[in-house]
DOSE-836834 format. One record per residue (C-alpha): residue number from 1; residue in one letter; chain; x, y, z. Coordinates in pm, whole numbers, always signed. Example, Ala and Ser with C-alpha at 12.3 -4.5 7.8 and 13.67 -1.06 7.14 Angstrom:
2
1 a A +1230 -450 +780
2 s A +1367 -106 +714
This chain:
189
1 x A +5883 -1281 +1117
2 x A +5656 -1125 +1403
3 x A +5619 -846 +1123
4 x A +5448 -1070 +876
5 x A +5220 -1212 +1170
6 x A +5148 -918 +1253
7 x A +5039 -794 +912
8 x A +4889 -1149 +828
9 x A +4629 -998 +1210
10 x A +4577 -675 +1067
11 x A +4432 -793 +715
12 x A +4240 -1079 +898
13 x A +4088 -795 +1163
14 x A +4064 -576 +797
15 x A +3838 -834 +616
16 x A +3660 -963 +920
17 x A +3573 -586 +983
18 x A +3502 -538 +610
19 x A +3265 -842 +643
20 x A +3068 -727 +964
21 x A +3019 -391 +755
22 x A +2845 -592 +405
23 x A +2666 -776 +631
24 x A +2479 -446 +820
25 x A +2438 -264 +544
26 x A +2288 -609 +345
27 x A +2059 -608 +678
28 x A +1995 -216 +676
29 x A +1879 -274 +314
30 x A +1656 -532 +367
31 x A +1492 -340 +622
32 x A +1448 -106 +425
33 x A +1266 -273 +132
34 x A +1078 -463 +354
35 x A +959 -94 +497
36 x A +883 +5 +160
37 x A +687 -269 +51
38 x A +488 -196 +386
39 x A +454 +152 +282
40 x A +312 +42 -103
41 x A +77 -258 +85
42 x A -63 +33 +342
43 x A -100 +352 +94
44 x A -245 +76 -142
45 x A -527 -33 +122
46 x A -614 +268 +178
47 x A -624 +499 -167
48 x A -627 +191 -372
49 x A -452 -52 -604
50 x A -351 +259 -910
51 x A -240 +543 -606
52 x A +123 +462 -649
53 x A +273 +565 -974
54 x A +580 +488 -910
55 x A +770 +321 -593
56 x A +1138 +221 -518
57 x A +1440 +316 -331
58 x A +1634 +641 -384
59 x A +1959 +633 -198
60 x A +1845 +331 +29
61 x A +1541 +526 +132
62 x A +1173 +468 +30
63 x A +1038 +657 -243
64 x A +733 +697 -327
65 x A +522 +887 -634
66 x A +158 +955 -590
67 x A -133 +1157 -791
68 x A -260 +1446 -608
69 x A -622 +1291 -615
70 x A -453 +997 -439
71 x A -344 +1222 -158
72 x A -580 +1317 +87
73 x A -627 +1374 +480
74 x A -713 +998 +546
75 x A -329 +931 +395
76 x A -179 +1136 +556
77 x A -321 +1062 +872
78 x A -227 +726 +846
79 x A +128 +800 +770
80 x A +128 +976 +1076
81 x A -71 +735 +1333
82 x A -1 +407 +1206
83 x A +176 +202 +1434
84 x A +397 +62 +1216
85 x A +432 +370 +999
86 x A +451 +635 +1285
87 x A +559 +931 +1064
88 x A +550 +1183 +1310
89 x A +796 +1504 +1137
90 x A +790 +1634 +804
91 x A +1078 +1753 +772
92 x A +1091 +1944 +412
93 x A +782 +2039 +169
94 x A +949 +2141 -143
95 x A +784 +2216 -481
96 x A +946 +2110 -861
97 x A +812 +2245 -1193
98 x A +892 +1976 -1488
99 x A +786 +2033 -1812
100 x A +449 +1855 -1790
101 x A +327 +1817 -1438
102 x A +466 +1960 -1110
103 x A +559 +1733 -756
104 x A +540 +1826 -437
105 x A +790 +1646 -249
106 x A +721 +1559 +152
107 x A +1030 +1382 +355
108 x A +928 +1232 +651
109 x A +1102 +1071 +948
110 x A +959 +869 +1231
111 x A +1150 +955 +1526
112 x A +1038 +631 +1705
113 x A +1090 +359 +1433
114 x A +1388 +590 +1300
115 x A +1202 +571 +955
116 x A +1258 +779 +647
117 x A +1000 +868 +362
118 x A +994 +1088 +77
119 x A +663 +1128 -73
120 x A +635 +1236 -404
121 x A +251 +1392 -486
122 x A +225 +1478 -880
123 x A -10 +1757 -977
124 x A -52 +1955 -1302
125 x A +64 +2256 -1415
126 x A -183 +2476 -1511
127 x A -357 +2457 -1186
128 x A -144 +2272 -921
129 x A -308 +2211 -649
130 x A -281 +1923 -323
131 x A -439 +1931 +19
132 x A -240 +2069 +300
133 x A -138 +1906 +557
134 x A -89 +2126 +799
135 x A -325 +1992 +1071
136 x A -142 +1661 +1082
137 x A +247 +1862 +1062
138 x A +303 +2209 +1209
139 x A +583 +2234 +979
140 x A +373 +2231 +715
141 x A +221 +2593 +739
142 x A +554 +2789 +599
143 x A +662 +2488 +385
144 x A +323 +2512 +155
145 x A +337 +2898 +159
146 x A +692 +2898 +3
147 x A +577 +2611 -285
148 x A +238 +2850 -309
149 x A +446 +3224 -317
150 x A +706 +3092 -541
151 x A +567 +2824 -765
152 x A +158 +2873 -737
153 x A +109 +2535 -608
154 x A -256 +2571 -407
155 x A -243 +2374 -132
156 x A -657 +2316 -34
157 x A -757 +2390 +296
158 x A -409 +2599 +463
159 x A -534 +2844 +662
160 x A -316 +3144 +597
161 x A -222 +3078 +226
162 x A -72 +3431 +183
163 x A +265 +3497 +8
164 x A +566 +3471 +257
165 x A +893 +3581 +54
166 x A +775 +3784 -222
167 x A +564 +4117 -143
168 x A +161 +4118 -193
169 x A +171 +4274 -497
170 x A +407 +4043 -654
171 x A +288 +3932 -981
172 x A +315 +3570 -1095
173 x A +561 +3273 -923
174 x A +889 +3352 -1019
175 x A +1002 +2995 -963
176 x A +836 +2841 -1239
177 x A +947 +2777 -1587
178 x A +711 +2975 -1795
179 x A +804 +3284 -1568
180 x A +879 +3574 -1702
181 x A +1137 +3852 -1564
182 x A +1059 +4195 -1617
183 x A +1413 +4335 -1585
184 x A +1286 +4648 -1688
185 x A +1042 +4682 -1468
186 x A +1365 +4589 -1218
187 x A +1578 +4795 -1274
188 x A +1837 +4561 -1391
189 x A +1766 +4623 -1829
């Protein structure tokens, strides 16, 4: 008998614990779209009602796609200095070549509001080119030379944009699509 009660305890702690869990995570969720719908309001009011292409959550995390003549140093300053935004580390620049346009991808985190952000700026492919944002995120400097030395993105205004993997002489951006290998050239034919 005192097995069954004790079973009987262990489900009701169980589902009681299972219970406390939906409920944070509904909470955690709601935050969440509430922070991106105060990300779309504020990017909105500041580059206008057609800068968001695109804007939802990607793994419970705000996500949010932008032209590149939507993103410029009065956005990103506010990312940063807003006091409800407070997006003070960049944490990743990375670059993506798609068949038609190319991103580059920012993820932010606000240390003090524990906030994340993933920025998606589209440019096009036969010139990509965004501001850089270095002035407003340190981090920023070898992040944009990578996405410049291996994919060609320009990013207007770095101060050093020099190649930082590849040599100087390096021809082309061997991380795009229409790249071609000279294995010859090599050594590996």
């Amino acid at each position: 008998m005192s097995e069954e009660l004790l079973n009987t305890e262990e489900l009701n702690n169980v589902t009681e614990t299972n219970d406390a869990v939906e409920i944070n995570n509904a909470v955690e969720l709601n935050k969440t779209e509430q922070l991106l719908n105060k990300l779309v309001e504020t990017i909105q009011s500041k580059a206008g009602e057609d800068a968001i292409e695109d804007s939802k959550l990607n793994f419970n995390r705000p996500m949010i796609v932008i032209d590149a003549s939507a993103w410029q140093h009065e956005l990103a300053a506010m990312l940063r200095d807003n006091e409800q935004l407070q997006f003070d580390l960049l944490s990743c620049i990375s670059g993506v070549d798609y068949d038609d346009h190319m991103e580059v991808v920012y993820q932010f985190y606000s240390y003090t509001l524990d906030n994340y952000l993933m920025l998606k700026v589209k440019t096009n492919r036969q010139s990509p080119s965004v501001i850089s944002v270095k002035q407003f995120w340190n981090t920023a400097d070898w992040h944009e030379r990578e996405a410049y030395d291996l994919l060609g993105i320009n990013f207007e205004g770095h101060p050093n944009l020099t190649r930082i993997l590849l040599q100087d002489e390096w021809v082309g951006h061997p991380l795009r699509k229409d790249y071609v290998v000279d294995k010859e050239g090599l050594g590996l034919d």
